[in-house]
N, C-alpha and C positions, 0 to 999 in steps of 0.2 A: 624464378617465379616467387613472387612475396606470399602467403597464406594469409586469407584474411583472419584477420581476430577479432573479439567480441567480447567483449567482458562489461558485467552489468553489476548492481548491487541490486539483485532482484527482493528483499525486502521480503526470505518467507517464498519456500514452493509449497507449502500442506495446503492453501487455498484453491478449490479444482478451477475456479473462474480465473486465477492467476494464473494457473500453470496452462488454461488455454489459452491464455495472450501469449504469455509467452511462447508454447510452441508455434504459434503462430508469427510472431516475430523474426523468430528463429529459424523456420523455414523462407519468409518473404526475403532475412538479409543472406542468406547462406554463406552464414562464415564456415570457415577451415577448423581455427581451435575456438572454441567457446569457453569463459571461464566467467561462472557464474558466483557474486560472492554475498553472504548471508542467507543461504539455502533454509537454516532452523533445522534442518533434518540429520538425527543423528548415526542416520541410517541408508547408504543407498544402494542400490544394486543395478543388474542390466536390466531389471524391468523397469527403473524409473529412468534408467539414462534413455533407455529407446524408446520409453514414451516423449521424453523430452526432445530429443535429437534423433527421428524415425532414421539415419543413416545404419544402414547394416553393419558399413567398418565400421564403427565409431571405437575409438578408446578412450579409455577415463580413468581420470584416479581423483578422490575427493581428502579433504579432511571434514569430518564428524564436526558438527554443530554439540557446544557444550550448553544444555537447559534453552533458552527461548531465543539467541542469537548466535553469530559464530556461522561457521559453514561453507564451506567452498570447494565446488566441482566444478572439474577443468577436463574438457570434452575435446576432443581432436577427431579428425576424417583422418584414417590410417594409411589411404589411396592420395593424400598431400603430405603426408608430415610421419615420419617414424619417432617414438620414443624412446631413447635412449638409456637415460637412469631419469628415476624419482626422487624427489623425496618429502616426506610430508612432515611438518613441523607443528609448535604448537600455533603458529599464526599462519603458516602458510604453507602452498602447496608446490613446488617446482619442479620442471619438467624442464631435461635435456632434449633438443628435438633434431632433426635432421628433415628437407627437405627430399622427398622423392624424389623430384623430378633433375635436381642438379646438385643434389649432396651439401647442401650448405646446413652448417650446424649452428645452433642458437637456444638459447635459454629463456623459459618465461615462468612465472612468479605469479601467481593469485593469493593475494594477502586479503586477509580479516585482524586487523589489528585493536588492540586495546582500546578504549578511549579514557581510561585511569591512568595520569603521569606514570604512577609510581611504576605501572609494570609494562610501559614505553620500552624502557632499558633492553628486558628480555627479545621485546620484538627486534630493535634492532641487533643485538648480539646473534640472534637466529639469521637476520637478513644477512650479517658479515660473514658468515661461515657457509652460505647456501651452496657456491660454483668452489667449494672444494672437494665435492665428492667425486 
């Protein structure tokens, strides 16, 4: 079984009229992982993941929005997909994952990258060194 995925650059969850489209979204595609990227918030917890993503399993792990951009949480159903190791970087978020239902193991990657050359460099040196941990 493949897990559906969903990754958006939702553009900003602090607006309440935005964040009910998107729950709404969210529940009409019912993805498996969700990875949502320019969140603004540099702060989240189980009460904005469950308001976002009403699934009981759910687990998450985000990176912190630095000042008015930045930010990405990455949401999975625990009853499809097990998490394995983390890790969260200064651009990105990655997750080792494992299928429930047939043990197949795989990687996925929610990036917020720069958009200044100069500190390009950084983001890809991060991206080279991800699936060594």
């Amino acid at each position: 079984m493949q897990p559906k995925i969903i990754t958006w650059n939702v553009r900003g969850l602090n607006e309440c009229n935005k964040r009910l489209r998107i729950i709404s979204l969210l529940q009409m595609w019912k993805g498996d992982l969700v990875c949502l990227q320019e969140t603004k918030l540099r702060y989240i917890d189980r009460k904005i993941v469950r308001s976002l993503w009403g699934c009981p399993y759910v687990g998450w792990t985000y990176l912190a929005s630095l000042g008015a951009s930045c930010g990405v949480l990455l949401m999975w159903d625990k009853r499809v997909v097990e998490a394995s190791e983390e890790c969260i970087g200064e651009y990105t978020v990655a997750s080792l994952f494992k299928n429930v239902v047939d043990g197949w193991e795989w990687g996925f990657v929610g990036i917020y990258g720069p958009n200044v050359d100069r500190d390009r460099r950084r983001l890809w040196e991060e991206l080279s060194g991800l699936f060594s941990f």
